[in-house]
C-alpha positions as CSV (number, residue, x, y, z in Angstrom):
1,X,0.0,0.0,0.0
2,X,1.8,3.1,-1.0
3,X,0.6,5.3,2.0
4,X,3.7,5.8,4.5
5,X,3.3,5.7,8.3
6,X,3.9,8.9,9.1
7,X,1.1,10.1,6.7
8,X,-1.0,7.6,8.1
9,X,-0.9,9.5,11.2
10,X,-3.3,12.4,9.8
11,X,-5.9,10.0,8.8
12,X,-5.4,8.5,12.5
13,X,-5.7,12.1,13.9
14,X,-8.6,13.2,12.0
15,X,-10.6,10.0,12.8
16,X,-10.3,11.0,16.5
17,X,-8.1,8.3,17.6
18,X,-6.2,10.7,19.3
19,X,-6.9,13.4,22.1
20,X,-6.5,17.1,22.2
21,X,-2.9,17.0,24.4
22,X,0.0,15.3,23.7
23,X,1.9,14.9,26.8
24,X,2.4,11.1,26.1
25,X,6.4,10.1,26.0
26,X,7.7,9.1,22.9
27,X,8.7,5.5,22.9
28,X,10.0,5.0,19.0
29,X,13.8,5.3,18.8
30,X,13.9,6.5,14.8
31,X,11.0,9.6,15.8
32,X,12.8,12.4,17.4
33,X,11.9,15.1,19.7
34,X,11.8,18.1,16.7
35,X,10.1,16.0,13.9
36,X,6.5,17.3,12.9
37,X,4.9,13.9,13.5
38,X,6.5,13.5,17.2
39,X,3.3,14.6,19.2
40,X,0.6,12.7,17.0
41,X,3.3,9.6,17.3
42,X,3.5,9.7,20.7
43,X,0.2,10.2,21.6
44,X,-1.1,7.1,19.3
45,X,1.2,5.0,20.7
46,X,0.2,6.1,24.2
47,X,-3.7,5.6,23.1
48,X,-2.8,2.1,22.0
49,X,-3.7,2.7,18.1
50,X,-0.3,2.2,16.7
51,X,2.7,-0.3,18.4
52,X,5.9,0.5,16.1
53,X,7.8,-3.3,15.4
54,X,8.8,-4.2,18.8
55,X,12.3,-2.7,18.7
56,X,11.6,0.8,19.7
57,X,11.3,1.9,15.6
58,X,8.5,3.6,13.9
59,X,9.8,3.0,10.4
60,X,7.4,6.0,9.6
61,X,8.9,6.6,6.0
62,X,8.3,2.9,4.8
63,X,5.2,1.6,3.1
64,X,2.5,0.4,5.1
65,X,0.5,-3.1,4.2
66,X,-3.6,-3.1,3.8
67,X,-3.1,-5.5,7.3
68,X,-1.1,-2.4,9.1
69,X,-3.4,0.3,7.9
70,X,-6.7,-2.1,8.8
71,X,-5.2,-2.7,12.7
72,X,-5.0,1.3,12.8
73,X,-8.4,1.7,12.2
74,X,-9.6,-1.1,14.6
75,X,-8.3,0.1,17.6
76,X,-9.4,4.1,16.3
77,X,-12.8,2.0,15.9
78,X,-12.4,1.3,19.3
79,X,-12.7,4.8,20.8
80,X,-15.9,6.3,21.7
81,X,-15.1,10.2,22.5
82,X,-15.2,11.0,18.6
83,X,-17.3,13.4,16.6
84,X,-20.1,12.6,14.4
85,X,-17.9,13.3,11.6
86,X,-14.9,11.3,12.9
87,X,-17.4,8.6,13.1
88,X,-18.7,9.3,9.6
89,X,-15.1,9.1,8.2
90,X,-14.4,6.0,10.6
91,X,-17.4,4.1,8.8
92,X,-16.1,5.0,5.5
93,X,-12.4,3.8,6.1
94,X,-13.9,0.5,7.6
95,X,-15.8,-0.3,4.4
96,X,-12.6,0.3,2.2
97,X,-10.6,-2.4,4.5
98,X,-13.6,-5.0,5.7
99,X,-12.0,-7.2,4.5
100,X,-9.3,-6.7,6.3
101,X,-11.0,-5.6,9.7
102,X,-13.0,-9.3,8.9
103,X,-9.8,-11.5,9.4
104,X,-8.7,-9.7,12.6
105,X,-12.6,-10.6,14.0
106,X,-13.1,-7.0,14.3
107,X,-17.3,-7.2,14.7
108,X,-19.1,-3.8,14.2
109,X,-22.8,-2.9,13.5
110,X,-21.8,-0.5,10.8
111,X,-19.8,-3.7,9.1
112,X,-22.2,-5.8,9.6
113,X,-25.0,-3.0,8.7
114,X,-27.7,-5.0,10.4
115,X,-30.5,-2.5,10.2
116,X,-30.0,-3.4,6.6
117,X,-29.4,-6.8,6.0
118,X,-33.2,-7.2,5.8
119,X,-35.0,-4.7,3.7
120,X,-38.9,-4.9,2.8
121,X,-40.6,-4.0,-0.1
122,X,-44.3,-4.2,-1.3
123,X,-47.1,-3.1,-2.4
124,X,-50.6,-2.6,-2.1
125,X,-52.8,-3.3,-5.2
126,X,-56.6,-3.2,-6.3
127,X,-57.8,-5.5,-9.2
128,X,-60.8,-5.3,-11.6
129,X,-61.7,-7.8,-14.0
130,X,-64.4,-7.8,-16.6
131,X,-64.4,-11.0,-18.7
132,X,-67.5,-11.2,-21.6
133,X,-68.3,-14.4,-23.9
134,X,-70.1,-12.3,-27.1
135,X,-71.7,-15.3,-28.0
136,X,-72.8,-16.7,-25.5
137,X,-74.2,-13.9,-23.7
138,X,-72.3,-14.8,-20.5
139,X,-69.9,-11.8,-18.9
140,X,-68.1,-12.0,-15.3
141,X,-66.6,-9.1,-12.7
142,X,-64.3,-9.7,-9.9
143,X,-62.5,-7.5,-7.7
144,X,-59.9,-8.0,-5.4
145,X,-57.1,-5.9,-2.9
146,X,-54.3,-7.4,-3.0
147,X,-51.2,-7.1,-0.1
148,X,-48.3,-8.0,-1.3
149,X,-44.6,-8.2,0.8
150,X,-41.4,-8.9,-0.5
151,X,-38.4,-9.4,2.2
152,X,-34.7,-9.5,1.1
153,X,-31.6,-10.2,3.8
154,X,-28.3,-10.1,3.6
155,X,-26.6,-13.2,4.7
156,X,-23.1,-12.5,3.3
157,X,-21.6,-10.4,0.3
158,X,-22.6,-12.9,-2.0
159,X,-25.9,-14.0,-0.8
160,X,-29.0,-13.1,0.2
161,X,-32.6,-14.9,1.3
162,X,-35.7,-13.8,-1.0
163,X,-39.2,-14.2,-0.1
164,X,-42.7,-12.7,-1.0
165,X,-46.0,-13.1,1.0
166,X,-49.4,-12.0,-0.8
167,X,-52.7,-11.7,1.2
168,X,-56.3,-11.4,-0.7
169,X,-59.4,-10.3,-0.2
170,X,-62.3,-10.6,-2.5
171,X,-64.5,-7.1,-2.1
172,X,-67.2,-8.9,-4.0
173,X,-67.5,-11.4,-1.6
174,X,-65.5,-9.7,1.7
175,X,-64.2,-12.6,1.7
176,X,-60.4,-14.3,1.9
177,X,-61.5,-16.6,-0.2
178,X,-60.5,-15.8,-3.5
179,X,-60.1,-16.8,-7.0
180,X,-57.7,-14.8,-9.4
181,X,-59.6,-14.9,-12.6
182,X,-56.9,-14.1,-14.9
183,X,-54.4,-17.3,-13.6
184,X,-57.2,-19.5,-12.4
185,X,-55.3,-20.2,-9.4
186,X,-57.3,-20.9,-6.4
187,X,-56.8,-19.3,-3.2
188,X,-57.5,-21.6,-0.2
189,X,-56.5,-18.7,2.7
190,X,-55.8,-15.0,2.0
191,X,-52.2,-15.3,2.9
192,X,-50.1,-16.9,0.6
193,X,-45.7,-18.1,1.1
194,X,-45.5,-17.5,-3.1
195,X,-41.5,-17.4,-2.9
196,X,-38.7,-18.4,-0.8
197,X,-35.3,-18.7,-1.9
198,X,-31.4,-18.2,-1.8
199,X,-29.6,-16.1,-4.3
200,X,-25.8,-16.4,-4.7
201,X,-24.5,-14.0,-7.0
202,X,-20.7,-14.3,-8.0
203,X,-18.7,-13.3,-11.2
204,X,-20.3,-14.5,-14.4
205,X,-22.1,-17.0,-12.2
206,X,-25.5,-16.9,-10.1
207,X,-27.4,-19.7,-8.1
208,X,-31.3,-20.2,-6.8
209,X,-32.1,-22.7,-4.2
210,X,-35.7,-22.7,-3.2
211,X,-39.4,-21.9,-4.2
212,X,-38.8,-19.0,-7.1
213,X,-40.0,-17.7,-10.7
214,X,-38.2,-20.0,-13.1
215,X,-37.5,-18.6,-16.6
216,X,-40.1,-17.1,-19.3
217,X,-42.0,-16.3,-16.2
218,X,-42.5,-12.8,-18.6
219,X,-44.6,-14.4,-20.9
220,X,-46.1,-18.5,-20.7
221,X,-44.4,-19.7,-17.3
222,X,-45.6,-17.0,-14.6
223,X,-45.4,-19.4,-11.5
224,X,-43.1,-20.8,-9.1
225,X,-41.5,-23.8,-8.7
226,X,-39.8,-25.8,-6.0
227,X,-36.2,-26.9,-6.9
228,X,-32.5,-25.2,-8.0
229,X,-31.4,-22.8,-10.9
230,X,-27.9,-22.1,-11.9
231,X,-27.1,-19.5,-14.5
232,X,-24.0,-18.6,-16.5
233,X,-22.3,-16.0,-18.1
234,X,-22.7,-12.3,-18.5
235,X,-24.1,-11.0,-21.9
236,X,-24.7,-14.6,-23.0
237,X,-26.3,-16.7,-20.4
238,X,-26.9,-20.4,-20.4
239,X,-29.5,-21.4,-17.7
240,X,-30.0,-24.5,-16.0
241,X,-32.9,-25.5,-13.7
242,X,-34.9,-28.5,-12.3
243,X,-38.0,-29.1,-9.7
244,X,-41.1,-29.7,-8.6
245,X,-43.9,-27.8,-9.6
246,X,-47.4,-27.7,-9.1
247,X,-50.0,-27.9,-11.7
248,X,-53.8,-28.5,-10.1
249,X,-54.6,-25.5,-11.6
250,X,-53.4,-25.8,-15.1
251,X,-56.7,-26.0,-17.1
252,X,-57.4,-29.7,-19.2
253,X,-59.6,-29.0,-22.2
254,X,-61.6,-32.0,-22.8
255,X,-60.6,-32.1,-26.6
256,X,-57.0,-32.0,-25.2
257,X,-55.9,-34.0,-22.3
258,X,-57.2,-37.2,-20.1
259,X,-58.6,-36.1,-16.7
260,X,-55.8,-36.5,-14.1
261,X,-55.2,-36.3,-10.4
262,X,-51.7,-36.1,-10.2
263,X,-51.4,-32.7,-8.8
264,X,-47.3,-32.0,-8.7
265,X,-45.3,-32.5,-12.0
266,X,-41.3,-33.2,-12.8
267,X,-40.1,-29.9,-14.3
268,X,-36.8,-29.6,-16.0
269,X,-35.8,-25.9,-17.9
270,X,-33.2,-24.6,-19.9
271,X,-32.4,-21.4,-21.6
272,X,-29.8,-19.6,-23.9
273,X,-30.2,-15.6,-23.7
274,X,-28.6,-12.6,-25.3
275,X,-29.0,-8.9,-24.2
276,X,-26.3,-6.2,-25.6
277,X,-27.9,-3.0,-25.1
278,X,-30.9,-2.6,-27.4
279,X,-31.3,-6.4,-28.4
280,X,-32.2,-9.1,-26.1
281,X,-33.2,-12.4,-27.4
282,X,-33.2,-16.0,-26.3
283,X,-34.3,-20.1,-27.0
284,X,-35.8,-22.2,-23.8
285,X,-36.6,-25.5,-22.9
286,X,-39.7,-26.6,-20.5
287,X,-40.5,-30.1,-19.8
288,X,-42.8,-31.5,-17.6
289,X,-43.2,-35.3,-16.4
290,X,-47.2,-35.7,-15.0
291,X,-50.7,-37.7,-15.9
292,X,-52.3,-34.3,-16.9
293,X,-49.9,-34.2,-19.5
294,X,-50.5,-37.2,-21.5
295,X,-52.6,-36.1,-24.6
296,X,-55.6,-37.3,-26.2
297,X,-55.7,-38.1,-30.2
298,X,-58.8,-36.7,-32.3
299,X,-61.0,-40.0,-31.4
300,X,-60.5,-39.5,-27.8
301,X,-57.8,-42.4,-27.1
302,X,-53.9,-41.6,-25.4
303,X,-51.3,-40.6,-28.3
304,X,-48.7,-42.5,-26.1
305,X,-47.6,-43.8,-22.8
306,X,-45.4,-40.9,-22.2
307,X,-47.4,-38.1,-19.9
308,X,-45.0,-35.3,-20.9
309,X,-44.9,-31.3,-21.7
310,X,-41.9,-30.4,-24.3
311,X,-42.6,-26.6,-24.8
312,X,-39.8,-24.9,-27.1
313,X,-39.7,-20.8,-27.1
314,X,-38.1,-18.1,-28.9
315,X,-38.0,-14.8,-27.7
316,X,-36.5,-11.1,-28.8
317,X,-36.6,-7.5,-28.3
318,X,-35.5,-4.5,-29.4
319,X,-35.7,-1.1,-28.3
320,X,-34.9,1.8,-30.7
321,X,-34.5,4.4,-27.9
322,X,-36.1,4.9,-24.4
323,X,-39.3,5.6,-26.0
324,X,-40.3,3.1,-28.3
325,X,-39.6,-0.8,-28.4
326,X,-41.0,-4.1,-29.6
327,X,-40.6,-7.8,-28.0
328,X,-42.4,-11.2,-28.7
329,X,-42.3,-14.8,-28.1
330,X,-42.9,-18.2,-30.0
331,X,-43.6,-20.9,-28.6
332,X,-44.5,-25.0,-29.3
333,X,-45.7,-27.7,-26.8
334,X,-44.7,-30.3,-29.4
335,X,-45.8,-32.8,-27.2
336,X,-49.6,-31.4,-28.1
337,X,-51.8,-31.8,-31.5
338,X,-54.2,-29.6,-30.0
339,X,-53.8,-25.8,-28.6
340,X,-50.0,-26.4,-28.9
341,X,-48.8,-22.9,-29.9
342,X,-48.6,-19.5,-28.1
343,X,-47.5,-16.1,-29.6
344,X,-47.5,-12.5,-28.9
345,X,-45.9,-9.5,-30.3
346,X,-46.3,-6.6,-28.8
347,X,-45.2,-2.4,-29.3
348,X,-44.1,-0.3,-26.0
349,X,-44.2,3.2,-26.7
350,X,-42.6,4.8,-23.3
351,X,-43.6,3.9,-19.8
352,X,-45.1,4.9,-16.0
353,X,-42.1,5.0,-13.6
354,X,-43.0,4.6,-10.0
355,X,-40.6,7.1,-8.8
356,X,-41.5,9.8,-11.3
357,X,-44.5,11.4,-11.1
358,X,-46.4,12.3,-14.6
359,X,-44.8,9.7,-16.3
360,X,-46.9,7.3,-18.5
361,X,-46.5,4.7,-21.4
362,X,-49.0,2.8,-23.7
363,X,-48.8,-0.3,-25.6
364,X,-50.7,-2.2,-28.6
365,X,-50.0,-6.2,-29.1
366,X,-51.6,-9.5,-30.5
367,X,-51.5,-12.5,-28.8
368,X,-52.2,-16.2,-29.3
369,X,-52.3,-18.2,-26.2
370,X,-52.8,-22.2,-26.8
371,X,-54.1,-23.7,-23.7
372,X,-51.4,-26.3,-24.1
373,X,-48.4,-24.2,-24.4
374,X,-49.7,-20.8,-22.0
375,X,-49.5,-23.5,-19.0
376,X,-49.1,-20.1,-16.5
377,X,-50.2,-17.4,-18.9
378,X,-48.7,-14.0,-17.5
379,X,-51.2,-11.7,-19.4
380,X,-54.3,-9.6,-17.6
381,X,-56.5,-9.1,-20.4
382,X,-55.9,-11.6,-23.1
383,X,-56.5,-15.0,-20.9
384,X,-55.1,-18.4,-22.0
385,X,-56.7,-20.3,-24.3
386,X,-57.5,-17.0,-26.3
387,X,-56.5,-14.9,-29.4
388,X,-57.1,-11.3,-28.8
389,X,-55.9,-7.4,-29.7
390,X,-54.8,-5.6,-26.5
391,X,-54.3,-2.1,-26.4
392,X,-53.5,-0.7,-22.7
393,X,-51.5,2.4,-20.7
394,X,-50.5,3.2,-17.7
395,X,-49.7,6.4,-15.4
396,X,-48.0,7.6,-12.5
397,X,-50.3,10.4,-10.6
398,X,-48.6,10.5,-7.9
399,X,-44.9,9.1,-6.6
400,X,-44.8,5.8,-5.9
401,X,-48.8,5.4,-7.2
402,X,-49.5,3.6,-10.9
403,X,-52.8,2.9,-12.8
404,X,-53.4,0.6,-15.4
405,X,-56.0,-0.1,-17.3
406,X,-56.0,-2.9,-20.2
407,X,-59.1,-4.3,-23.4
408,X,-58.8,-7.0,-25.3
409,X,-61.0,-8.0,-28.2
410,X,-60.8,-11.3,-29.8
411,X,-61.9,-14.9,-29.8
412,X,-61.7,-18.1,-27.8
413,X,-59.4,-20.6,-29.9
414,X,-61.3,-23.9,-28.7
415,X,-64.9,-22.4,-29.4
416,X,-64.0,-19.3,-31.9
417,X,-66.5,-17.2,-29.9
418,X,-66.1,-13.6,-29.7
419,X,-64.4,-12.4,-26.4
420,X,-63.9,-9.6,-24.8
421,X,-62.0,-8.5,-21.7
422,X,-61.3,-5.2,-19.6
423,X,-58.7,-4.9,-17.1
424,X,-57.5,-2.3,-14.8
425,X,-55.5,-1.8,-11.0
426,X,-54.0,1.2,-8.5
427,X,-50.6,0.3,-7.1
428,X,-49.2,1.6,-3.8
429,X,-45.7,0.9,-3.9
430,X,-43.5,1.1,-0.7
């Protein structure tokens, strides 16, 4: 470290390791009586922050190592009679050398920052649905708040402990008891463990271990699944996961599948992705091992033995500036004869931002949702199983407060009736 140890006596001084008088005698041979450093020297020795090299030298013109310089602010760390801006600069020299301070077992709260290792986000939401069969005359509204928390601690400076907790209530019904139309997933009590997991991030390298959001959850896989991820590289990423996964409330056509109980399914992913600045593009792999997932032929009879999901997709986007941008997805359950295909492209013409009032966005897509391929359809207005137009927009009225509202008009793929659907929510994001 190219500081010397007599110019590491003014950081010592300054971070109040010393005190105002400096009778203290001097007890470094090689520090005499008329250099300008003798009183701070002498007095640090005295307060116990510096020790010399046990045969009465200083060696004050000589380099000092990270481990020197990280002992010096230990025993400065040590002191209590300092300013608030001693203290201020103490914390700030003790994050450049925690390492250091670490493997000397130096333990303090500002290292350790526990007031922050756990930090919690969330959000409050209200949700409106309004869902209409054309054809056959049949329409259905729901509403629903929604409480949503989302905890993140620090266990070291590579990992960290996720979780999110969401609690329902149906106004409708003022009831816990809810059913999210748009996802079809049942809710059997109004508070809900959706995630759980551990996150180690390290150089070109990250890990998931847990209950977490596996990939595509963007688009035709927005659930969570029980298992590991591990993910490589940097601007090209190769991503590996495998699981358990629920899937009672996938929905079985009749046309489609053979009525199953088996509840949980096998689930294996893998992706390839690309993002360098404006493009991002990818391929994935979903499979999925349960009795649900062993399709019928046309005259009603199994197409195999095998019960499996093999859903292929291709994704991209591109954004031309921070205004406008397009992205879509393809993809095949090639496992399927029947509602094996999902699709949507979709235009982004700016954004609301949370954090900045006024700000707003609007969008315009098509998109094609095969009940055999949109297992865990992410979309609000355009439900799996349908083919619709959506046009939507969002703003930001107030910091930290978005609206959105969402139409689509279209048809049901199975039945070709006419559908259409309005969406809309207020978040309250803390």
């Amino acid at each position: 470290m190219k500081k010397t140890l007599v110019s590491a006596l003014t950081t010592a001084l300054v971070v109040g390791a010393a005190s105002t008088t400096f009778a203290a005698a001097n007890p470094f041979s090689d520090v005499p009586a008329d250099h300008w450093a003798y009183d701070a020297v002498s007095q640090l020795a005295a307060d116990g922050v510096i020790e010399g090299y046990g045969d009465t030298t200083f060696r004050g013109n000589q380099n000092i190592t990270r481990y020197e310089m990280a002992q010096m602010i230990a025993k400065a760390m040590a002191k209590t009679d300092v300013s608030a801006a001693d203290k201020a600069l103490i914390d700030k020299l003790a994050a450049e050398f925690s390492d250091e301070l670490n493997n000397l077992g130096v333990r303090v709260s500002n290292l350790e920052r526990n007031a922050d290792k756990v930090k919690w986000n969330g959000e409050a939401r209200y949700q409106y649905w309004s869902q209409r069969d054309k054809d056959a005359g049949t329409r259905s509204n729901d509403d629903e708040l929604l409480l949503r928390l989302e905890p993140s601690a620090e266990v070291n400076k590579n990992w960290h402990v996720n979780a999110r907790i969401d609690a329902y209530t149906d106004l409708a019904k003022d009831s816990a008891d809810t059913k999210e139309p748009y996802h079809g997933d049942s809710q059997d009590t109004n508070l809900d463990l959706v995630r759980v997991y551990a996150q180690g991030d390290y150089h070109n390298f990250q890990v998931k271990l847990g209950k977490f959001n596996p990939i595509d959850d963007d688009s035709i896989f927005d659930t969570e699944f029980s298992g590991g991820q591990v993910t490589f590289g940097d601007k090209m990423t190769l991503t590996l996961g495998a699981g358990r996964l629920d899937v009672s409330d996938v929905a079985a056509s009749n046309d489609a599948k053979l009525v199953s109980k088996e509840d949980t399914a096998n689930y294996q992913f893998a992706g390839i992705g690309y993002e360098n600045g404006k493009f991002t593009g990818g391929v994935d792999y979903h499979h999925l091992n349960a009795d649900k997932f062993q399709y019928q032929k046309e005259n009603g009879t199994a197409q195999s033995d095998e019960k499996n999901a093999n859903i292929w997709l291709v994704k991209a986007g591109y954004a031309f500036d921070h205004t406008n941008a397009l992205n879509g997805f393809y993809a095949n359950n090639t496992s399927a004869d029947d509602l094996n295909k999902a699709w949507s492209a979709e235009y982004d013409y700016k954004g609301a931002d949370a954090e900045n009032k006024g700000t707003w966005g609007a969008w315009a897509a098509y998109r094609y949702l095969g009940d055999n391929t949109a297992l865990f359809s992410t979309f609000d207005a355009v439900l799996q199983g349908q083919k619709a137009w959506e046009v939507g927009a969002n703003y930001t009225p107030f910091r930290n407060v978005v609206t959105t509202l969402r139409y689509a008009n279209g048809k049901n793929i199975a039945t070709d009736n006419k559908i259409e659907n309005l969406y809309g929510e207020l978040e309250f994001f803390f």
